[in-house]
C-alpha positions in Angstrom: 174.8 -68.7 152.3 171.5 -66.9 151.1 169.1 -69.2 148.6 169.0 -66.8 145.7 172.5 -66.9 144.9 173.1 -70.9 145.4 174.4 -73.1 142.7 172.2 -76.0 143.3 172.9 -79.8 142.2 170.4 -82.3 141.5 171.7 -85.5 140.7 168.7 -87.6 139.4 166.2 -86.2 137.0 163.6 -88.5 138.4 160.0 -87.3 139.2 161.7 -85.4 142.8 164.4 -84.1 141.1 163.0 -82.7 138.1 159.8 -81.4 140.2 162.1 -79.7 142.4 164.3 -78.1 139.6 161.3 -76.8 137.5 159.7 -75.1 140.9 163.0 -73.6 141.3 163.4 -72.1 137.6 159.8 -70.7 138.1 161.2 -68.7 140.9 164.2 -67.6 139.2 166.5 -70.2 140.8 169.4 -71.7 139.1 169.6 -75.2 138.9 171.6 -77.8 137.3 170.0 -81.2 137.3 173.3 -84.2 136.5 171.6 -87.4 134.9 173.2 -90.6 134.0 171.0 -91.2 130.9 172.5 -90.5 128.4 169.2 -89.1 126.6 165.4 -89.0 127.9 164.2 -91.8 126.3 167.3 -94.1 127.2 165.4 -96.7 128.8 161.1 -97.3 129.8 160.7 -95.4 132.6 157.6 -98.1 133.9 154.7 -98.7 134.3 151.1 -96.4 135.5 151.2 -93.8 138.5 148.2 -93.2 140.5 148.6 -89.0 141.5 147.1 -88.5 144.9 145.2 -85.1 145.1 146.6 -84.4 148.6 150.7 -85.1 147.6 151.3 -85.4 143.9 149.4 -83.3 143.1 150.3 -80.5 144.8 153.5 -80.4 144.0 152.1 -80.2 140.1 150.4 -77.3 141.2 153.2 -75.5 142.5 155.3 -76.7 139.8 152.5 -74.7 137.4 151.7 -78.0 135.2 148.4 -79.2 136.8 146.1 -78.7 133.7 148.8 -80.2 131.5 148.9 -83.1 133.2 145.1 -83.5 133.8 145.2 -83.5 130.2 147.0 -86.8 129.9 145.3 -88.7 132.9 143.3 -91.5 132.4 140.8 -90.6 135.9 138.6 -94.0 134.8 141.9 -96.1 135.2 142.7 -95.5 139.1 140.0 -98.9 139.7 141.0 -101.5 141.7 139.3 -105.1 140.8 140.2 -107.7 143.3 139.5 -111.5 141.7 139.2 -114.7 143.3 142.3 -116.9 141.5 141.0 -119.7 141.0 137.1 -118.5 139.8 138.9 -115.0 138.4 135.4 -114.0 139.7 135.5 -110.4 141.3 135.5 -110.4 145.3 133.7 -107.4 147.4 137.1 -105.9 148.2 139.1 -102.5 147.2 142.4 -102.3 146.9 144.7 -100.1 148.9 143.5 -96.3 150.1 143.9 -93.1 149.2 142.3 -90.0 148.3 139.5 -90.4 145.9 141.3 -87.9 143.1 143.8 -89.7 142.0 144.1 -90.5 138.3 146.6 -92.3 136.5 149.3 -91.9 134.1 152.2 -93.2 132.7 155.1 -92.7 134.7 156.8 -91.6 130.9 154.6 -89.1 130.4 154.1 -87.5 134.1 158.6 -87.5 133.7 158.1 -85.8 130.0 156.1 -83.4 131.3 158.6 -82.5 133.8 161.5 -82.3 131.0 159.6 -80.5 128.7 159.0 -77.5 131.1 162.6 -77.2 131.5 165.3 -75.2 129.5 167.4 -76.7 127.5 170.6 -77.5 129.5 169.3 -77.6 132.7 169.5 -81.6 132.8 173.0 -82.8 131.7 172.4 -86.0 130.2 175.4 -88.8 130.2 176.2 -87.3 133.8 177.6 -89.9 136.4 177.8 -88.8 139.5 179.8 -91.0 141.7 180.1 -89.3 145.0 180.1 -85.8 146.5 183.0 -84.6 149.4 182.8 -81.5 151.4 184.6 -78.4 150.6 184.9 -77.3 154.3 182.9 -74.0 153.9 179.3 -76.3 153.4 179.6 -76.1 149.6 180.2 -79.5 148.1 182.1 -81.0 144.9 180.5 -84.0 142.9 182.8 -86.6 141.6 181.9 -87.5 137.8 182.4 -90.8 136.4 184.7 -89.1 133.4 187.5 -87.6 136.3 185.9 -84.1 136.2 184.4 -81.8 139.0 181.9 -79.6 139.7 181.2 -77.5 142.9 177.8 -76.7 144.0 176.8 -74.9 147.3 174.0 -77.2 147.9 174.2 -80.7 146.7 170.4 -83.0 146.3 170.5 -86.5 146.4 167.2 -87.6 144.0 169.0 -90.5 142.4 167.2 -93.1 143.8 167.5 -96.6 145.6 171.1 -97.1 145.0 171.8 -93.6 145.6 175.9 -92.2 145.7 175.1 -89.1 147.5 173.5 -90.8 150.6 177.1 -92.4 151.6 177.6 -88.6 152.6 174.6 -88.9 155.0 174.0 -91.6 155.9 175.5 -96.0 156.1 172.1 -96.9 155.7 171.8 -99.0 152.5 168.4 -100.9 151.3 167.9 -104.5 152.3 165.9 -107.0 150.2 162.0 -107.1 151.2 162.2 -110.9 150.7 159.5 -110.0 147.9 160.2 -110.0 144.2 158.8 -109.2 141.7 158.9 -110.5 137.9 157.3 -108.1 135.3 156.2 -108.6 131.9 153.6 -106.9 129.6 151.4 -107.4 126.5 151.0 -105.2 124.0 147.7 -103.9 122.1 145.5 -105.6 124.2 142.6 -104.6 123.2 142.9 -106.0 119.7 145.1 -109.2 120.3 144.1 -110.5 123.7 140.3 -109.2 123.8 139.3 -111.5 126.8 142.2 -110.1 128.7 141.9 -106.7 128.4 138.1 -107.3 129.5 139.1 -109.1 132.5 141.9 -106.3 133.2 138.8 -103.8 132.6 140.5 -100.3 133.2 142.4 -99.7 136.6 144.4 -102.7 138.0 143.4 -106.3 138.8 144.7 -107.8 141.9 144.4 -111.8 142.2 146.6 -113.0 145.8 146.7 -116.2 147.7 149.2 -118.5 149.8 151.6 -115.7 149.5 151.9 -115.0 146.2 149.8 -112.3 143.5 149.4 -111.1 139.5 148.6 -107.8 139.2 147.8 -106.8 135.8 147.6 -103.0 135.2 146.3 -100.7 132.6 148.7 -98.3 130.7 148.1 -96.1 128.0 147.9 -97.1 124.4 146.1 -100.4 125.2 149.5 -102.2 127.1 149.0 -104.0 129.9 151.7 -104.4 132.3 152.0 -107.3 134.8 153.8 -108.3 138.0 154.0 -111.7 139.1 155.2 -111.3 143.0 155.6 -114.0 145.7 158.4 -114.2 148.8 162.0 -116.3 147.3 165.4 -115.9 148.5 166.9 -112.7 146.3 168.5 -115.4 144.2 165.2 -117.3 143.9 166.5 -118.3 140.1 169.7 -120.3 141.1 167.6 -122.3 143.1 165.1 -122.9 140.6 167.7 -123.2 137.7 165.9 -120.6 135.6 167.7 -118.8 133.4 166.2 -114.9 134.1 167.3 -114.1 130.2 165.3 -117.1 129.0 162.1 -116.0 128.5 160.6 -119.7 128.0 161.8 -120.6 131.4 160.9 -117.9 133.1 157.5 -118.3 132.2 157.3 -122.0 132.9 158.7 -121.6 136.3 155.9 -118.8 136.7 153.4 -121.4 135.4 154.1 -123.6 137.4 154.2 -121.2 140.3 150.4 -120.4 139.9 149.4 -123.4 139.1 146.2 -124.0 139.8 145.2 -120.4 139.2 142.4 -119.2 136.7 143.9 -119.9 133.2 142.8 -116.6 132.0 145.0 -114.7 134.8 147.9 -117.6 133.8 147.5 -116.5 130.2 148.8 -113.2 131.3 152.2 -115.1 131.8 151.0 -116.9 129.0 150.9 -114.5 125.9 153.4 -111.9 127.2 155.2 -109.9 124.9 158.6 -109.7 125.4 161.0 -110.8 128.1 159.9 -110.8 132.0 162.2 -108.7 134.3 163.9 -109.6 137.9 162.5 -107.0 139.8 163.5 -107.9 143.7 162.2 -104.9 146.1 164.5 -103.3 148.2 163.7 -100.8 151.3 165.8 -98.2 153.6 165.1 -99.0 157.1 162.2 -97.2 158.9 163.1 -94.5 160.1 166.0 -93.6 157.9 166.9 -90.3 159.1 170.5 -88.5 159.6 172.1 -85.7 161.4 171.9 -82.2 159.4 174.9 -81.8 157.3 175.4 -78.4 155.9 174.9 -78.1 151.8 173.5 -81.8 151.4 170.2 -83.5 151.4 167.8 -86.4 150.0 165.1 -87.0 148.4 162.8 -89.6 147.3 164.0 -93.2 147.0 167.3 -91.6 147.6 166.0 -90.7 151.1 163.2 -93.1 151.7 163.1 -96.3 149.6 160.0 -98.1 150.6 157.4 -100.7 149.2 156.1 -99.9 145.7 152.5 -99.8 146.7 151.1 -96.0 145.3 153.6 -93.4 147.4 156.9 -93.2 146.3 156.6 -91.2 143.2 153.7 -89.1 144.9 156.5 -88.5 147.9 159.0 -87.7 146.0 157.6 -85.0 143.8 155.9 -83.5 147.2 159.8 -83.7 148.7 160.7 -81.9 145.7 158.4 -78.7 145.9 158.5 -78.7 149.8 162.6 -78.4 149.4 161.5 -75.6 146.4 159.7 -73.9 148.6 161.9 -74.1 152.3 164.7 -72.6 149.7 162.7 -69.7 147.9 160.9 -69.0 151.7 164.1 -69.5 154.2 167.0 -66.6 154.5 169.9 -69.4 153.9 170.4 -72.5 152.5 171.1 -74.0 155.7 168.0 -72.9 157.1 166.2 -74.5 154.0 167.7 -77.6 154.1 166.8 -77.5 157.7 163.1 -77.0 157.5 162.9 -79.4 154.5 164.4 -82.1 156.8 161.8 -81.2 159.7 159.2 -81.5 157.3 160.4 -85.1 155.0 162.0 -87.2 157.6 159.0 -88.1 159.8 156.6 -87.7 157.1 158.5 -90.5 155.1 158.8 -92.6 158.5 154.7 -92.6 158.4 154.7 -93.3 154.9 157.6 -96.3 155.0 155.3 -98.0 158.0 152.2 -98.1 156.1 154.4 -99.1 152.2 155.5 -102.2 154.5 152.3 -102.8 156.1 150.0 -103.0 152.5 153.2 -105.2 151.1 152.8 -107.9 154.2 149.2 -107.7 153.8 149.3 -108.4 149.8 152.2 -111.1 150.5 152.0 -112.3 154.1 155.5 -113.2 155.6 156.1 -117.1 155.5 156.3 -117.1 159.3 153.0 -115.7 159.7 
């Protein structure tokens, strides 16, 4: 079927999804993005992006908001700070690489500039998709979560790790990392926890050892957002006997965890506002890649769930405008879908290797 005429399905109005709608619109393509949310501001969308000049990026600049979101970076925040944790003195070392240009922003605020470019109606909020089934002519219906229908000639995946339209693709499902992560935050830094915040500086601290790290990261409006991560079974809290909606045991458990660690990196556990969240990381296997089905394709997590170590959003906002672009450049959907695939699949395979080689060299495998 030519492009122009399509009836195109996002489900997921994530970073890829939205980027790939809003390059679409610019072009004149109709597109419906289906979201689960029942509202954008439904639940926090996490913590800082750094926005690589050479992915990213680009697809901001063919998405026409590059300026706009230059105007809500924070360029002084992509430092890395690597400290010693026991002195929580600062060690000659950088943190992971990537292109020099690449300043941060909340992911929020990079997804609200996305919405806000849109229509109104574009994104249909309260929308669950719960599968998609072929119609026999390479057009596809999506299942919704309320009995209804709706038909689309080309169907995109963009709804992330646990995604409902890869089943159509693909068996692969993610495994566990053996990694997790247990996030927490504090609030107006700057004014309540002075000491902190100077230690935190702007950028992101980094403080590993014997298999286990704090990361504390700045965000916007003074919050600082922090990850305690080490290797545990996925259950890690049964064992322990820690109750993951009590917030006092959680942070003893972490306490004791670290112990031994500089008390002013501990007193990020310490004086955390809020409760900590169970945050185990999943991946696809590498290379997660499918035969070409007609009318359906991934993108993003939904297509390449990997470590979250500075790529995934920058990959899937690129996935989205290269997908934009196969469809507004290629004769027929097919062919699109096609070229996009070409393009995505080994590119993510690249991208996957080096996610899990930066998380085994932050957490080192217990066997190692």
């Amino acid at each position: 079927m030519n492009s122009a005429h399509a009836r195109i399905a996002v489900v997921g109005a994530g970073l890829g999804g939205l980027a790939l709608a809003r390059i679409l619109q610019l072009h004149g393509r109709s597109v419906t993005v289906f979201e689960r949310e029942a509202a954008t501001g439904a639940r926090p969308q996490g913590g800082s992006l750094d926005i690589h000049g050479g992915t990213g990026q680009v697809a901001l600049r063919a998405a026409g908001l590059l300026d706009r979101f230059h105007a809500l970076t924070r360029p002084e925040d992509q430092v890395w700070r690597v400290v010693d944790p026991v002195t929580a003195t600062v060690l000659p070392l950088s943190g992971p690489e990537h292109d020099d240009d690449s300043p941060e922003i909340d992911r929020g605020q990079l997804r609200g500039l996305f919405l806000d470019s849109l229509p109104g109606g574009t994104v249909r909020w309260g929308c669950t998709v719960t599968g998609a089934t072929p119609l026999g002519d390479g057009s596809w219906r999506l299942l919704l979560d309320d009995g209804t229908t709706e038909d689309a000639d080309l169907v995109v995946g963009a709804d992330g790790a646990w995604s409902r339209i890869r089943p159509a693709l693909s068996d692969a499902t993610p495994g566990y990392t053996g990694v997790t992560l247990v996030e927490t935050g504090l609030d107006d830094c700057d004014t309540r926890h002075p000491a902190l915040a100077h230690m935190v500086d702007n950028g992101t601290l980094l403080a590993t050892a014997d298999g286990k790290a704090l990361l504390a990261q700045r965000n916007s409006n003074g919050h600082i957002r922090v990850y305690a991560t080490f290797r545990a079974p996925q259950n890690w809290q049964v064992a322990a006997g820690v109750d993951l909606d009590h917030a006092a045991a959680v942070r003893a458990h972490l306490l004791k965890l670290f112990d031994g660690w500089h008390k002013n990196l501990l007193d990020l556990l310490r004086y955390h506002d809020g409760e900590f969240v169970n945050r185990p990381l999943f991946v696809l296997p590498v290379p997660h890649t499918w035969e070409h089905v007609p009318g359906i394709t991934l993108l993003g997590d939904a297509a390449h769930l990997m470590p979250p170590v500075g790529l995934g959003a920058n990959l899937a906002m690129l996935d989205g405008a290269d997908l934009a672009h196969a469809l507004i450049t290629e004769s027929s959907i097919d062919d699109a879908v096609r070229a996009y695939e070409d393009l995505m699949l080994p590119r993510s395979a690249r991208a996957a290797e080096d996610c899990a080689e930066v998380l085994d060299n932050l957490i080192p495998p217990t066997d190692s």
